[in-house]
N, C-alpha and C positions, 0 to 999 in steps of 0.2 A: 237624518233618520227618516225614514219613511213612515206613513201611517200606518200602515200594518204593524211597523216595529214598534211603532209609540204603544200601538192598544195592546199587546202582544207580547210582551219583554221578554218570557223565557222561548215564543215561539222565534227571537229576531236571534238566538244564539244561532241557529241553521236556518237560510231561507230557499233551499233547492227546489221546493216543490212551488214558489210562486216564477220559478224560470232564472232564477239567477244564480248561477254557477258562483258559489262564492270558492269553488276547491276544483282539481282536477277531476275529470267524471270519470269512474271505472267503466268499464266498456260493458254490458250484458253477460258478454262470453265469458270475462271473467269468475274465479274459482268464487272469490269471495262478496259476489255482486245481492245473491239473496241474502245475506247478513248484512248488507249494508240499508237495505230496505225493508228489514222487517219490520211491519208492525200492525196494529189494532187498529180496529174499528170500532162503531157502535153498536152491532152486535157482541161483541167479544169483552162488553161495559161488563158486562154482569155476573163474568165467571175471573173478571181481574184483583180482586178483593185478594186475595193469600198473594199475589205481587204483591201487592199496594203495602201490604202488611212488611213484607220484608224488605222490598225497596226501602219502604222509611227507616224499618231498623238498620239495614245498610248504613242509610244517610245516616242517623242519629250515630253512629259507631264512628263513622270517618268524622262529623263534626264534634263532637263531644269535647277537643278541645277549644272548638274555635269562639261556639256561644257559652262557654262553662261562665264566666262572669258577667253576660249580662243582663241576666234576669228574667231570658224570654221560657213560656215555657208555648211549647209545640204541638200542632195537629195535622190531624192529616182527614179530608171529609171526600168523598167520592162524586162522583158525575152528577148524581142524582142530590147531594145534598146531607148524603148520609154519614156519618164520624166511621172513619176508617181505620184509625190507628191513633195515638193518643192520651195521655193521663183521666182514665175516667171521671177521676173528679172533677176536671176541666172540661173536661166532652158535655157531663151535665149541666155544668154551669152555661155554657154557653149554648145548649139545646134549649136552656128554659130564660133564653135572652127573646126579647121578640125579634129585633136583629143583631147580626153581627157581620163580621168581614168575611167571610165565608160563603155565606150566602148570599149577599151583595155582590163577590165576586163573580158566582157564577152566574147570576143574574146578568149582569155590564159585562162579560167577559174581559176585565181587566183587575190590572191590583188596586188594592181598595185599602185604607185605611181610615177605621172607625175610633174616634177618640173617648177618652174615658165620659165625658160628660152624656155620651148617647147609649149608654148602657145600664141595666136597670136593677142588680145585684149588687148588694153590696161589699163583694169582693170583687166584682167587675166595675164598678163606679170607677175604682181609683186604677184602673187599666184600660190600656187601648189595645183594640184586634187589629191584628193586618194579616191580610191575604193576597196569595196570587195562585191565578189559575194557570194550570199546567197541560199545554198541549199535544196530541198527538202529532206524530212527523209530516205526515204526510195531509190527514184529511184536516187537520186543524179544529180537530177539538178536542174539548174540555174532558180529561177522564179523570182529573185529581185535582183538588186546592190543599195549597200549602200554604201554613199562616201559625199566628203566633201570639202570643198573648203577652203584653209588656208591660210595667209599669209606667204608670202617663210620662214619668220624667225624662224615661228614656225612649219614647218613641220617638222621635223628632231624628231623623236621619235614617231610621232602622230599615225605612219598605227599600231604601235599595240593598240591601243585607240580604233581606226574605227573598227577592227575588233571586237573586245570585245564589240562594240556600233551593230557590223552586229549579234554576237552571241545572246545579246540581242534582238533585232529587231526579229529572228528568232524567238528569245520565244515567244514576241509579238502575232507574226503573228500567230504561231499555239496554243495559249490562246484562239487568235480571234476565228482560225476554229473550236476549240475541243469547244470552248463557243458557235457556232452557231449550231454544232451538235448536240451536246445536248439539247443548246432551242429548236431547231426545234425535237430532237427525245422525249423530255418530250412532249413537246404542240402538237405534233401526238397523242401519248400516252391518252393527259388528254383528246381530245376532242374526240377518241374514246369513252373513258368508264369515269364516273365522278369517279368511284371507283380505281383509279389509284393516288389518291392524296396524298400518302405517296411519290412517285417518283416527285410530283410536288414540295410537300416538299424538297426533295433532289435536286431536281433544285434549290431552292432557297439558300440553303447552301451551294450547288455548287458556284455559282453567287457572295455571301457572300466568301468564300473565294478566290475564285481569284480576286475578287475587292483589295484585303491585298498583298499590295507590301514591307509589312519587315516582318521579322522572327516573331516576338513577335506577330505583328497582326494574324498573320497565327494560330500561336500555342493556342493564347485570344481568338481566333472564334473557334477552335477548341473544346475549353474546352465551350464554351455558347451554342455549339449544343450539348453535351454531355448532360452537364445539363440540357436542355428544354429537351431533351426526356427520361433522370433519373434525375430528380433533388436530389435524393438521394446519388447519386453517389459520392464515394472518390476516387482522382484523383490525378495519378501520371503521371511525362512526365520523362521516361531513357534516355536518349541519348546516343552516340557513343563516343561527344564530349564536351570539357568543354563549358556550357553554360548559363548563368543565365538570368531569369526572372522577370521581374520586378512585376507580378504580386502574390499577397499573397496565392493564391487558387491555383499556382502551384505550386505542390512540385516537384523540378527537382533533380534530381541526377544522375550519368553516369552510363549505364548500364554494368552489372559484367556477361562478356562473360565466363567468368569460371562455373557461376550457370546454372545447369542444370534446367532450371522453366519454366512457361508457358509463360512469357517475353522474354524469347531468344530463345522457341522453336516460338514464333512469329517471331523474329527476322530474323529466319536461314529460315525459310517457306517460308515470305513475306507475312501469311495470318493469319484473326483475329481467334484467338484462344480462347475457353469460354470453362471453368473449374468450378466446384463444391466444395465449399471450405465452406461446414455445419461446424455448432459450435451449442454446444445446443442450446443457445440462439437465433441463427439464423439458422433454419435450409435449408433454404432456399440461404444463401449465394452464390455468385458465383461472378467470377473472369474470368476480360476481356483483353485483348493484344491487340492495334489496330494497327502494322505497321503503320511507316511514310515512304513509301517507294516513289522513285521517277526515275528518266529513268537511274539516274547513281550507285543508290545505294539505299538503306536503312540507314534511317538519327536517327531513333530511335523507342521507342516504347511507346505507349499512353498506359496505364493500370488504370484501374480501379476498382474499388466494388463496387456492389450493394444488397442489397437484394428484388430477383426477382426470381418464378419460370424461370427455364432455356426455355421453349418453350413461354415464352413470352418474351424473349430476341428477337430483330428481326437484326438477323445477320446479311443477306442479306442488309438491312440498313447501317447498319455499316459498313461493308466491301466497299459500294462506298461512306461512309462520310472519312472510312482513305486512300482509295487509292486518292482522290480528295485532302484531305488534304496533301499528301505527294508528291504530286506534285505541290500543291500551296508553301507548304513548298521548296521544290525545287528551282522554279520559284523565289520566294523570296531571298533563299541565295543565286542563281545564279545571278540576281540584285545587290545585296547589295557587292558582289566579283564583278563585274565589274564596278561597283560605287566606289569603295575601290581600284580598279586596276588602271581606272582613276586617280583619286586622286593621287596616289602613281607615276604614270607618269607624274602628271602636276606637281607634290612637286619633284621628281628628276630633273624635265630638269627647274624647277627655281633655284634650289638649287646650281645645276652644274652651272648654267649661273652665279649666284653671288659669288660661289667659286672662277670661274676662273678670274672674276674681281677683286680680292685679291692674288695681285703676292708676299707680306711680310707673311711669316710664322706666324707672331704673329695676325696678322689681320686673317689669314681663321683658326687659333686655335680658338679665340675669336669669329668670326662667328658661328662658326661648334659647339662651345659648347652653344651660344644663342639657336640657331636655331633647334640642337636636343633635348635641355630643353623645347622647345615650343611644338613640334612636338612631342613627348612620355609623355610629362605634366613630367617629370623627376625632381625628387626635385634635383639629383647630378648628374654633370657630370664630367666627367675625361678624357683628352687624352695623352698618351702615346708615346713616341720615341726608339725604339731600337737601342741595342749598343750591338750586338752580339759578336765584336772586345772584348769588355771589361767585358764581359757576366754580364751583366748588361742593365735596362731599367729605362727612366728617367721620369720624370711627365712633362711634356711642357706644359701643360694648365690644369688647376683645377679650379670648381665653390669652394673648398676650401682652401682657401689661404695657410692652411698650411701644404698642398702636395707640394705647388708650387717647384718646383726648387728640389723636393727631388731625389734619386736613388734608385734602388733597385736590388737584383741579378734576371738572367734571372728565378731562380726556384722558385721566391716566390711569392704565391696571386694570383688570377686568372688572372691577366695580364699576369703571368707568363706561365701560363697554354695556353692562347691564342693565347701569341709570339712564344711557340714551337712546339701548335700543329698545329697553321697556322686554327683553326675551330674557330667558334664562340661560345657562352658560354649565356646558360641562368640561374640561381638560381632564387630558385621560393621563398625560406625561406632562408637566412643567417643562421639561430639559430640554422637549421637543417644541417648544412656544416661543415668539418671541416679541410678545408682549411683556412688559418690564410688570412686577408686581410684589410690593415690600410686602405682604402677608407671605406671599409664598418663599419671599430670601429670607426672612426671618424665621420662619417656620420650617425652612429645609425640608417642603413639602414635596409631593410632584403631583397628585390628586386633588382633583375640587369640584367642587360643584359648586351653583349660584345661581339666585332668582329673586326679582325685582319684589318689594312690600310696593302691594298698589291697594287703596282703598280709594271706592269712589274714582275710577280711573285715573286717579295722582298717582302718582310714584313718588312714596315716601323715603326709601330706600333701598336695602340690597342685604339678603344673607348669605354668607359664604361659607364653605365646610371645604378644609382640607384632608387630606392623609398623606403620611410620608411614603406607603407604597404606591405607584405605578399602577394606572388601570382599577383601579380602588372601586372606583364607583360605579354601579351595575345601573341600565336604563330604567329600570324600577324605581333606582333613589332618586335619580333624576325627573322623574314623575311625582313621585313623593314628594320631593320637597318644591315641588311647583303646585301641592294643594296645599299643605302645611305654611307654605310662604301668605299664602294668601285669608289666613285663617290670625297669625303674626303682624300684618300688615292692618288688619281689622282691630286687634285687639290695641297696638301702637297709636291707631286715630283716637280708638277709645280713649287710651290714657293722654294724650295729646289734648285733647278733646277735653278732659276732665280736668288736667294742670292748667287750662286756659281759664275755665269755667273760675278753676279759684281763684287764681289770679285775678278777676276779673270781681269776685265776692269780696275778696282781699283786697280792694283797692277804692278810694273814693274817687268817683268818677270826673269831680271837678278840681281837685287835688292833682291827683295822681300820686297824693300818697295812703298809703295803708290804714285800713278802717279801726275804730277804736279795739274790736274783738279781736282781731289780729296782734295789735299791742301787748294787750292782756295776755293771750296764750302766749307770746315769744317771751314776755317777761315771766311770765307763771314759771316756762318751762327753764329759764334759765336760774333763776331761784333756786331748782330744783338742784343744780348740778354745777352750778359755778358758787363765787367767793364771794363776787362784789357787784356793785353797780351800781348808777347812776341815771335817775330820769329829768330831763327836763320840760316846763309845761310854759308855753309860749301863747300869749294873749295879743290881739292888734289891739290897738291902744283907739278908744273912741271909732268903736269900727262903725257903730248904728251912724254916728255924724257923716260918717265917709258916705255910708249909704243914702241920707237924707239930705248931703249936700251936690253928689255927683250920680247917684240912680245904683241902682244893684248892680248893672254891666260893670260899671269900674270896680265896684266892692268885689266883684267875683274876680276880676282882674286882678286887684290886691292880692285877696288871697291865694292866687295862682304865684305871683312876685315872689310872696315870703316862702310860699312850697318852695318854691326853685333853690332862692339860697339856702334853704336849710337844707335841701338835697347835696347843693353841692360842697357844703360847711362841714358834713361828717364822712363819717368812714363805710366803706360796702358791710360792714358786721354789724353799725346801727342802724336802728330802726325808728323809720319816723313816720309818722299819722296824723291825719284830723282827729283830734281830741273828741268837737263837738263844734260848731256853728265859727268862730273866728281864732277858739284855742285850738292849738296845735302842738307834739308832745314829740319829745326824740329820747329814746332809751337808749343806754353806754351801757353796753356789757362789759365788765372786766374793768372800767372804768373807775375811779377816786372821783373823788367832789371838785377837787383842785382843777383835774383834768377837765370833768365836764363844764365846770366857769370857765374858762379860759375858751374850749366852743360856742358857749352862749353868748360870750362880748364880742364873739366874731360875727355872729347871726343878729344880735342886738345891731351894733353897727354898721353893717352891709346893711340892715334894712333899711335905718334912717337917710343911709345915703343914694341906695341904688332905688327906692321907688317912686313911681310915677302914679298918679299925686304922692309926695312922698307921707308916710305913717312912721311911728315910733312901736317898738312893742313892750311888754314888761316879760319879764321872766322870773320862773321857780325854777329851786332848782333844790333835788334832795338826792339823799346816796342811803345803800343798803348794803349788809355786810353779814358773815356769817356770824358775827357775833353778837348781832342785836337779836334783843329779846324775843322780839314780832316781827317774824322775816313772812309778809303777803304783797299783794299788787296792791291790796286797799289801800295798806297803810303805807306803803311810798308814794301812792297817788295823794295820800292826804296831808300827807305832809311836803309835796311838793304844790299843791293846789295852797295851802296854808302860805308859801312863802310867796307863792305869786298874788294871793289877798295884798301880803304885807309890801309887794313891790307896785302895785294899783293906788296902795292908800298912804303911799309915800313918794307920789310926785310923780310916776309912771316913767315909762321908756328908762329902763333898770333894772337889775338883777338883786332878788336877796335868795338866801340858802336857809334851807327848813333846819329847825333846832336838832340834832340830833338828837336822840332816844335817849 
């Protein structure tokens, strides 16, 4: 982007006046060339106030659903600095601010965002202003700021909102002026001569299509003035891009820039082109092109047949019903992309906000695959883990249960494709693919989409969204979920990040087994909920001697010895820990007393024989059960700690078991 666009953002929507043709140029000669260049100066600052007033009401009417929930509320201040349009009660509040974004704005000529801490009311403390100033076409200034007042919580993303709300605003405004030039250049026109009432006509159709704030309306009013003035006419709409019509009378298809025809010599012109296409039967035939062209481009071509002599065709007509429609057309999808851009910022920073409310991995897989099922209407989802180490990727969350838990090597299936090219992936048809891919034979899919989780330039893994219909997925979703992946991919490090962290709190460093707090809570919690169970407290026998005969190095080494066998003496559902200094403790859930001695003689005896220096240990050992009186961790630690006293002071390297209750 250039520097003018950066300081500039609603001026970088159209940049023709600094020489760069971003659209085809209408010629001078052209019918509808002074409506394409209307506009203000700064003379004409001071009699724009009653625009400014209805442009915004305009805006606020078309947007009124898009910021209805997020708290902002809106202003509108003039060239000079002055409240334009606006909630009085807000206009004062922020009149008797020493600054604001507003006048900052016009001050920097750019968008400004002032946070709530710079504000001096105390209903403005706990809100932040954003502005952006809104420029003329041509001479490139300042004749309006548009801005907004938010709660602190939710500023954080919003100024690219405001401005896409100033771009629109901008259209607004000059709809308003090019809609008042015109009624005032028709109603000169009609009340010179009554004989001008085809142009009054064309006012009306004029009127008629910029009233159509969505694509369809535009293109349905297009095709109803067609037919009022041929009702004979058959009617096609090309486009550049995939688009469909709800309506039956139009036949849409993309137009094929390879054919040389009177459709793409309209196309490359920007002007309606009328051809001679006799057949016996009609000899009279003829064939029409009507550009949808608009300030940034050419969107497609309007064509039609009629049969009509050619000098009763009335070009000139036509020529300011497609230039008007192609910039209502315009106008329309430029709306409906800032409505959609909106949206897309209010769905990321809620998305983000309740990701990062989910610090366990399985809670934001489970989120993440709700949420983009809702969000793409996706009958399947899938997310993905890599494991580059093992050149292999694993399935971590599936809506089909039986992906769950599966693996697969890095080169297979478009996951595959995604984790090494680090791009994102769309298939429009499965059937048409022949890439092998068990999400999509089990899912009897034919749509997808897919985009790499990268945090921190890793590539964590991949999500994927099917649909059983064909062609499912529109370049928007495709775009979508290449910001939302990466918002996913954030929150995953996050929780990765945070299951490390405990692990890492959970765990004695020179052990490597689990710390005493750890113990406590697994036991607490299974007290809670199970029948029975069994802890064992394991002591080195004369461990101070070990240290004061061979140095701490070996004592630490010992105690590393007996961690290991006791790690490898029990089961993956018990739980073993440093106690405290050379005890060391393993709880049996579900576990008898019987059961858990018979583990301790094995850990007893492994140790006396496998260590180097070799030690002895003693052992306690006690059980809990739903039917004792005092079911706590205290009191099975204390009567396990009791039996191990009684196996210390009866000869050691030996096991006794606490009295029952």
């Amino acid at each position: 982007m250039s520097e003018h666009a950066g300081k500039n953002p609603v001026e970088a929507i159209r940049r023709d006046d600094i020489g760069e043709a971003l659209f085809p140029v209408i010629a001078r000669g052209d019918q509808s060339f002074w409506i394409q260049h209307v506009d203000i100066g700064t003379a004409d600052f001071p009699y724009i106030e009653p625009l400014l007033k209805e442009s915004f009401a305009d805006w606020r009417e078309q947007n009124s659903s898009s910021f209805s929930g997020s708290g902002a509320e809106w202003f509108l201040f003039s060239h000079e600095g002055e409240a334009a349009a606006g909630d009085p009660g807000l206009i004062g509040r922020l009149q008797s601010e020493s600054e604001h974004a507003a006048w900052l704005s016009l001050a920097r000529r750019e968008s400004v965002l002032v946070p709530a801490g710079r504000h001096e009311g105390l209903y403005m403390s706990k809100r932040a202003t954003l502005a952006v100033p809104v420029f003329t076409r041509s001479g490139g200034e300042i004749f309006a700021v548009l801005g907004c007042v938010v709660p602190e919580e939710e500023a954080e993303g919003m100024l690219r909102a405001v401005e896409m709300g100033a771009a629109h605003f901008r259209t607004c405004f000059y709809q308003r002026l090019e809609y008042s030039f015109i009624h005032d250049t028709l109603y000169t026109r009609h009340a010179r001569s009554t004989a001008l009432n085809g142009d009054s006509a064309l006012f009306r159709m004029v009127r008629r299509l910029y009233d159509k704030f969505n694509v369809d309306g535009v293109l349905e009013e297009l095709l109803r003035i067609v037919l009022v003035l041929h009702p004979s006419a058959r009617c096609e709409l090309l486009m550049t891009q995939d688009y469909q019509s709800s309506n039956p009378q139009l036949k849409v298809a993309l137009l094929d820039q390879r054919k040389a025809d009177i459709c793409m010599t309209a196309f490359m012109r920007g002007s309606v082109e009328v051809e001679q296409v006799p057949t016996p039967e009609y000899p009279h035939r003829i064939e029409a092109a009507l550009p949808l062209a608009g300030h940034q481009g050419i969107y497609g071509v309007f064509r039609f047949e009629l049969d009509l002599p050619p000098e009763r065709l009335d070009t000139r007509l036509l020529g300011m019903v497609s230039d008007t429609a192609g910039k209502a057309f315009e106008n329309a999808k430029l709306y409906e992309q800032s409505n959609l851009l909106i949206r897309e910022l209010l769905l990321i920073n809620e998305l983000t906000k309740r990701l990062n409310q989910n610090l366990h991995l399985s809670d934001v897989f489970s989120f993440a695959i709700q949420e983009l099922m809702g969000i793409f209407r996706a009958d399947f989802c899938c997310i993905l883990g890599d494991n580059p180490a093992e050149h292999r990727f694993d399935v971590m969350a599936c809506s089909l249960s039986e992906l769950e838990g599966s693996s697969f090597s890095r080169d297979y299936g478009f996951g595959g494709i995604v984790l090494r090219t680090q791009e994102p992936l769309i298939i429009s048809d499965y059937l048409e693919s022949s890439v092998p891919s068990r999400f999509m034979e089990l899912s009897e899919a034919r749509s997808m989409i897919a985009a790499p989780l990268i945090s921190n330039g890793k590539t964590m893994g991949a999500v994927l969204l099917a649909q059983r219909e064909h062609h499912y997925f529109s370049y928007e979703n495709f775009k979508l979920l290449q910001m939302l992946s990466t918002h996913i991919g954030l929150a995953v490090a996050n929780a990765t990040l945070h299951a490390e962290l405990q692990r890492i709190a959970n765990r004695d460093t020179l052990t490597g087994l689990h710390v005493r707090r750890h113990l406590d809570e697994r036991i607490h919690n299974h007290q809670l909920e199970g029948s029975k169970g069994s802890l064992l407290v394991i002591d080195i026998d004369r461990f101070k001697q070990v240290n004061d005969t061979y140095g701490h190095q070996i004592g630490d080494s010992i105690l590393q010895q007996v961690s290991a066998i006791m790690r490898n003496s029990i089961r993956m559902t018990d739980v073993s820990a440093r106690w405290g200094g050379e005890e060391l403790a393993v709880y049996f859930p579900e576990t008898t007393l019987e059961e858990a001695l018979i583990v301790a003689e094995r850990i007893r005896s492994l140790v006396e024989q496998e260590t180097r220096p070799s030690v002895t240990v003693s052992c306690g050992v006690a059980e809990w059960s739903a039917e004792d009186t005092t079911i706590s961790v205290e009191s099975l630690f204390y009567r396990a700690d009791m039996a191990l006293y009684q196996a210390k002071h009866s000869g050691r390297n030996r096991i006794r078991t606490a009295v029952a209750e």
